[in-house]
VEXKEBA-18516 format. One line per field, with one value per residue (C-alpha): chain; x, y, z; residue in one letter; residue number from 1. Coordinates in steps of 0.05 Angstrom, whole numbers, plus 32768, in hexadecimal, padded with zeros to 4 digits. Layout:
BEGIN
unit <- (A,...) .
east <- (X,...) .
north <- (Y,...) .
up <- (Z,...) .
code <- (A,...) .
pos <- (NUM,...) .
//
This chain:
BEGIN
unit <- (A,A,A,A,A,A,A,A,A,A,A,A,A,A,A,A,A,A,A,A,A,A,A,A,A,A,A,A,A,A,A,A,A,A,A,A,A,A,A,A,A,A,A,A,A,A,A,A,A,A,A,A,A,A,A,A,A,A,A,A,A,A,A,A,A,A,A,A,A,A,A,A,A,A,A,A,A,A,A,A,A,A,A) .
east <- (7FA8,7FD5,8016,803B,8016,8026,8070,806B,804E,807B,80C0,80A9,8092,80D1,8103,80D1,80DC,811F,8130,8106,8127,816D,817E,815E,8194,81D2,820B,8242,8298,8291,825D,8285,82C9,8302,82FE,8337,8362,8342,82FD,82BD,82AD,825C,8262,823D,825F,8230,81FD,81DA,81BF,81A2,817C,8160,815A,812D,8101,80F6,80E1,80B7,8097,808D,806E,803B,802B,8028,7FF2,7FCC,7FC9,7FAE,7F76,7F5E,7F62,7F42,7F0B,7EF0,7EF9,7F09,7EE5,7F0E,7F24,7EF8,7F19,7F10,7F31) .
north <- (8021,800C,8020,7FE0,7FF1,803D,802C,7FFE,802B,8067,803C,8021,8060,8089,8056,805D,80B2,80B2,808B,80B7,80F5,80D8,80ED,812E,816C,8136,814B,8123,8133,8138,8172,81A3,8191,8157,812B,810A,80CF,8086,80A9,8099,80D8,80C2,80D1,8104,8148,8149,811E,8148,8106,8128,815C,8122,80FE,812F,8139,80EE,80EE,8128,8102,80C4,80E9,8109,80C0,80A1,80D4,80CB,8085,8091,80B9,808D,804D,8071,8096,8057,807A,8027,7FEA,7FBD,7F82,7F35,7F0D,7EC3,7EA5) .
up <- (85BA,85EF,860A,85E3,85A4,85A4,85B2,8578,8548,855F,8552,8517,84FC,8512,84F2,84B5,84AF,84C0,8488,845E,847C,846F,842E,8438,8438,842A,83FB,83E8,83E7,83A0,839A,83BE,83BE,83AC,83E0,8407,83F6,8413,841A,83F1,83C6,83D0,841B,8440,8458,848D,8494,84CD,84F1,8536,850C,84E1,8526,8544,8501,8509,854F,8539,8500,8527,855A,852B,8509,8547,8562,851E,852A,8573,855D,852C,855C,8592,8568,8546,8502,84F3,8510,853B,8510,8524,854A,8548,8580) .
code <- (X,X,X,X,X,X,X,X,X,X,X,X,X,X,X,X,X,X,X,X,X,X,X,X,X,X,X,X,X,X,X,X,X,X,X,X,X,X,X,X,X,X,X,X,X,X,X,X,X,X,X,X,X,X,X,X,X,X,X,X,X,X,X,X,X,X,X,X,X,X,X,X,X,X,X,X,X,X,X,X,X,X,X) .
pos <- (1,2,3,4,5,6,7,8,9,10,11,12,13,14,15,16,17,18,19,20,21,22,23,24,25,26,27,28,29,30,31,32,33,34,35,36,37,38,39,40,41,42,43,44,45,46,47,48,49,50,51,52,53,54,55,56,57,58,59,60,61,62,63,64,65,66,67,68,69,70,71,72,73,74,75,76,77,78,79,80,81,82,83) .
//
């Protein structure tokens, strides 16, 4: 696995858990409190996006290196290639 595909994998697999880890801890206006005038009562409080940031990275991170090891220990054959 090269450099390109490793930074392919690890974007597309961070963008992939962070918008699994999104939702995770979120609670709206409306469970706590009325909320203001002009705002959406569905809206986070606090949505907490750097902690959900750095779970991501972690998680990518972790898939990323899971995908190294099993392109580097031949778990699976190289695809053909008819050129």
């Amino acid at each position: 696995m090269g450099i390109f595909s490793a930074s392919v994998v690890f974007l597309i697999s961070w963008w992939m858990v962070f918008l699994a880890v999104l939702p995770i801890g979120v609670r709206g206006q409306h469970e706590d409190y009325v909320p203001d005038d002009g705002t959406e009562p569905g809206a986070p409080q606090a949505a907490n996006l750097s902690k959900k940031a750095i779970w991501a990275t972690i998680g990518a991170a972790v898939v990323t290196l899971i995908g190294f090891i099993i392109a580097v220990s031949g778990i699976l054959p190289e695809p053909d290639r008819i050129w």
